[in-house]
N, C-alpha and C positions, 0 to 999 in steps of 0.2 A: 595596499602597496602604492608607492610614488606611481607617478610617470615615469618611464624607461629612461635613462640617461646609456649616451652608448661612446663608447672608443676602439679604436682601427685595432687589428690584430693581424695576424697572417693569414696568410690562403685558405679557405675551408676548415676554421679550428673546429675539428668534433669531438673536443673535449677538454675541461675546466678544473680545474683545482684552488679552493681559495689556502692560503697558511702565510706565515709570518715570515718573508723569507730576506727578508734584510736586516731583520731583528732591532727594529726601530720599535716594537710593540702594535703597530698597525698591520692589518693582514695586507697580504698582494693577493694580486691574480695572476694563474702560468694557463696559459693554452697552449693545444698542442694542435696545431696547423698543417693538414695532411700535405697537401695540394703544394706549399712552399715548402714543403722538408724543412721546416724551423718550429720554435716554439716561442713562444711572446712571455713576457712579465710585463704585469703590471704596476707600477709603485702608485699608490696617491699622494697626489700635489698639493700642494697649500690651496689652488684652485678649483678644489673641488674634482680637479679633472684624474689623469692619469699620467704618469711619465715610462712609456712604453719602451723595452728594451727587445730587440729579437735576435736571435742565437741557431745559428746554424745544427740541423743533425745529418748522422749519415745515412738518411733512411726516412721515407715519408711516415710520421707517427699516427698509430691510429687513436691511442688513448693516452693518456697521465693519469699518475698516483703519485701519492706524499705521503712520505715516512721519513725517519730517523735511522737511516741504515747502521749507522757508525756512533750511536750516540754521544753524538757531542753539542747535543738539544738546540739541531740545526736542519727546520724542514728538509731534505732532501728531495731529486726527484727522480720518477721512474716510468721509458718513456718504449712503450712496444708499437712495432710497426707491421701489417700485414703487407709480406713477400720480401722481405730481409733476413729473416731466420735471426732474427737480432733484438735485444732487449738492452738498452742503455740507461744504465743507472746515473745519476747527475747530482754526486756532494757536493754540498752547501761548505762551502768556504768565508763565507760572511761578507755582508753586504752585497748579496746576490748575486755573488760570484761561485762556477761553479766548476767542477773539475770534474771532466770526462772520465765515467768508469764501465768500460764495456763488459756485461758480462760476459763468461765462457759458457756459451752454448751448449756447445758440443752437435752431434747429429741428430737428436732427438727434436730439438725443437727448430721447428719447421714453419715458418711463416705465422709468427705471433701477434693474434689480431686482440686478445686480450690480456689483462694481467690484475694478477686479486695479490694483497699482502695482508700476511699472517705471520706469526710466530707460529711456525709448525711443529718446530721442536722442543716448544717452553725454554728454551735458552735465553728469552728477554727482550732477543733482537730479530727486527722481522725480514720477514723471507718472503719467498714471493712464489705463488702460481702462475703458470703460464698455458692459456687456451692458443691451441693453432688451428687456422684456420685453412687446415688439410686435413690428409687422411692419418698424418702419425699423430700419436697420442700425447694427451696435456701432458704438461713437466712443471714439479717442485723444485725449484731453488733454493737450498738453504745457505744465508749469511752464516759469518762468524764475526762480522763487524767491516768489516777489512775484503773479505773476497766472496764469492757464490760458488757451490759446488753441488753438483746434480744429485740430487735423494732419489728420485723414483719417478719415471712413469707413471700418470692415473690410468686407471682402465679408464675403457670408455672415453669419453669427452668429445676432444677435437678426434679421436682415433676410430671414427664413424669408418662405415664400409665404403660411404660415398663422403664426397668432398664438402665442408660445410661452411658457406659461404659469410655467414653472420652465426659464429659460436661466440661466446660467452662464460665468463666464469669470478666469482663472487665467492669471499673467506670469511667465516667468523665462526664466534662460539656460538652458534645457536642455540644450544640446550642449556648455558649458561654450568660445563661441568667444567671449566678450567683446561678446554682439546678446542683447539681450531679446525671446523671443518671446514671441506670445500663445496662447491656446488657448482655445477658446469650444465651447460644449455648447447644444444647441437638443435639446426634446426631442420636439417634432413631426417632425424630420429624422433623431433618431433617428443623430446622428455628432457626432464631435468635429473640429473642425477646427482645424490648427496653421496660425498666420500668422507666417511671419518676417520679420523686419528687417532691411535691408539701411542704412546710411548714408543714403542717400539718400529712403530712405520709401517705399520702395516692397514690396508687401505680395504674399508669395506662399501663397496658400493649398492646402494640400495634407489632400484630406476623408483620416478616417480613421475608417470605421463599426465603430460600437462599442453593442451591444446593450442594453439596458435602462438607459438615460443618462436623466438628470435630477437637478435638485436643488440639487446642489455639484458644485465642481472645486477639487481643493486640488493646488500647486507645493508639492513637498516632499521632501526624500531618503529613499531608503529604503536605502541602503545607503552603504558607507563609500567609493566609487568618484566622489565627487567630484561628481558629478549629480545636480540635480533630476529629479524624474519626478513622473508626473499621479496623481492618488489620482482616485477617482470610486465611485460605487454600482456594485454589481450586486443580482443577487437574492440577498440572505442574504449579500452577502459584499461586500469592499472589492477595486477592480479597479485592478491595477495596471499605466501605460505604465512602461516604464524606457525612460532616454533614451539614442540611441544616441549615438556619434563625429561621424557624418554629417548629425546636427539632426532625422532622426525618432526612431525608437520601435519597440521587438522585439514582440512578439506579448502582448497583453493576458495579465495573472498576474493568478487569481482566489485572493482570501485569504478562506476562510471568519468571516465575521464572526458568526456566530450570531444574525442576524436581518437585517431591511434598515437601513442606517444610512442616518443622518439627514446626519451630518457625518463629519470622521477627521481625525486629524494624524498624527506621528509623533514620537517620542524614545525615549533610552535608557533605560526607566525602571528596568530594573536592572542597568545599569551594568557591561554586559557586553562594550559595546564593539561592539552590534550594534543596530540601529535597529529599533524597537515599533513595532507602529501603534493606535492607540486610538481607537475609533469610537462613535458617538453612535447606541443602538438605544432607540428610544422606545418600540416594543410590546414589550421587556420593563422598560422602568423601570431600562434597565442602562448604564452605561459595559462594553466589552468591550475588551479588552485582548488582543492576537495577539503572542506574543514571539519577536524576531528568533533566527535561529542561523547558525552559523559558514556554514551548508552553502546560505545565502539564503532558506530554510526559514523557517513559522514554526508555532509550538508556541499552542495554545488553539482557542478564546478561552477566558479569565480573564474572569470578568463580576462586576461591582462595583455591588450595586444601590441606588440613589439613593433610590428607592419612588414614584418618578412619572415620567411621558415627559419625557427628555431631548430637548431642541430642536438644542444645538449644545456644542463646546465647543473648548478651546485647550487647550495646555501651559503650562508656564516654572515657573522656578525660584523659589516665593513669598517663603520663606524665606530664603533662600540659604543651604541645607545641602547644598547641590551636585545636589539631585539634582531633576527633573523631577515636580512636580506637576500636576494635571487639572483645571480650572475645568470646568463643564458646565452651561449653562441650562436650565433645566426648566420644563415649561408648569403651575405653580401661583405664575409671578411670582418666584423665586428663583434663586441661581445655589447650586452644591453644589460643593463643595473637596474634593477628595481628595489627600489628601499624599504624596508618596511617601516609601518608608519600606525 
């Protein structure tokens, strides 16, 4: 990877999304800025640099996600905040303008410190779970393009006996059967629990205790077999579900990460036909890098220091010279680029 190159953003962004949102063909970057209640865009400049745009919410955010609510093949964005009871969806209007869509809540969702998008209902168009970060229980949203209506209550989740300060919650097909499932992390309970879908909505939850959880839960591949699987913390290291045939999960893979991460993705970043994982360590001021091998193996960490605690971060291809660069927020207000190279 390059040297860090970095640009101002809002207050405390702990969290990043790269996607195309001005539809020029070149990706942006949107963070979400807890501490200023706004979220930043990024656009890149003829200079290399960035031309930063920042937008007011009604609600300090704690994360973003990008999707296509409305398909009209225009990143959208979706932006949940812990202690507003509030989820703000944000249509893409074109040229990075965007039009306030709040969803309806209703009383179940209660201080939304997370959010996963899925198509829950195979209708095409995604939908969204919501982790709270209290005692009432996660909530499904389903779109129909146009508006969100409440499906269901998940057992479990946020809907611990005791309050859970850093929940979490993560959607995909894992088993690769054509069903989106969910996964939610409470770290008072101290397990991860997988809830699948069935057509008809009906929700089977199957616990799966998994030791030192909190924080994040990232859907993600790690290897070329066609499957999402679960990223999540350990101590000092990034813990890995792989997803089975049968809709669970083999026995947790512990990846030394060289400190405790904050966040992780994964790509190819040297393009070897084998999946990296890159994780977010803040008590060293480092991006850490674990590289994949033929043998499922992985080699490091590579650590890349930024020179301040790292909060979170994403991949994608900024440039488009094929290959996978690292966006990373860091807690003095900026985001830090690292190119790959």
């Amino acid at each position: 990877m390059a040297a860090p190159t970095f640009a101002a953003v809002g207050s405390h962004p702990t969290s990043v999304v790269i996607a195309d949102f001005t539809g020029d063909g070149i990706p942006d970057i949107a963070t979400a800025n807890q501490l200023s209640s706004n979220y930043s865009l990024l656009e890149p400049s003829p200079d290399a640099g960035f031309e930063t745009r920042f937008m007011l919410l009604p609600f300090a955010p704690a994360v973003v996600r990008v999707a296509d609510f409305n398909h009209d093949d225009r990143p959208d964005l979706v932006f949940a905040g812990n202690g507003e009871g509030q989820i703000l969806v944000l249509l893409n209007a074109g040229q990075a303008t965007f039009a306030n869509y709040a969803v309806s809540t209703g009383s179940s969702l209660a201080q939304p410190s997370d959010v996963a998008v899925g198509d829950f209902d195979g209708d095409g168009i995604p939908d969204l779970a919501a982790m709270n970060g209290s005692t009432a229980p996660s909530t499904v949203l389903l779109s129909d393009g146009g508006m969100f209506t409440l499906l269901i209550d998940l057992p479990g989740g946020g809907g611990s006996t005791t309050p859970n300060p850093t929940p979490a919650i993560c959607a995909a097909d894992f088993a690769g059967r054509g069903v989106v499932d969910v996964i939610t992390a409470t770290y008072a309970d101290g397990l991860l629990q997988l809830i699948n879908l069935d057509r008809g909505h009906t929700w089977r939850p199957v616990a799966l205790p998994v030791p030192n959880l909190g924080l994040w839960l990232v859907a993600a591949p790690t290897s070329t077999n066609g499957r999402v699987d679960v990223l999540y913390p350990g101590e000092c290291s990034v813990n890995v579900l792989h997803a089975l045939p049968d809709a669970g999960f083999g026995a947790p893979r512990v990846i030394a990460a060289g400190g405790e991460p904050f966040f992780a993705a994964t790509a190819d970043l040297d393009g070897d036909g084998y999946l990296d994982i890159v994780a977010a360590v803040p008590s060293s001021n480092t991006v850490n890098v674990m590289l994949g091998r033929a043998d499922g193996g992985y080699d490091g960490p590579w650590t890349f220091d930024v020179g301040v605690e790292v909060l979170s971060l994403t991949v994608g291809d900024l440039n488009g010279d094929g290959r996978p660069d690292i966006v990373a927020t860091t807690a003095d207000d900026r985001i830090a680029v690292l190119l790959g190279k």
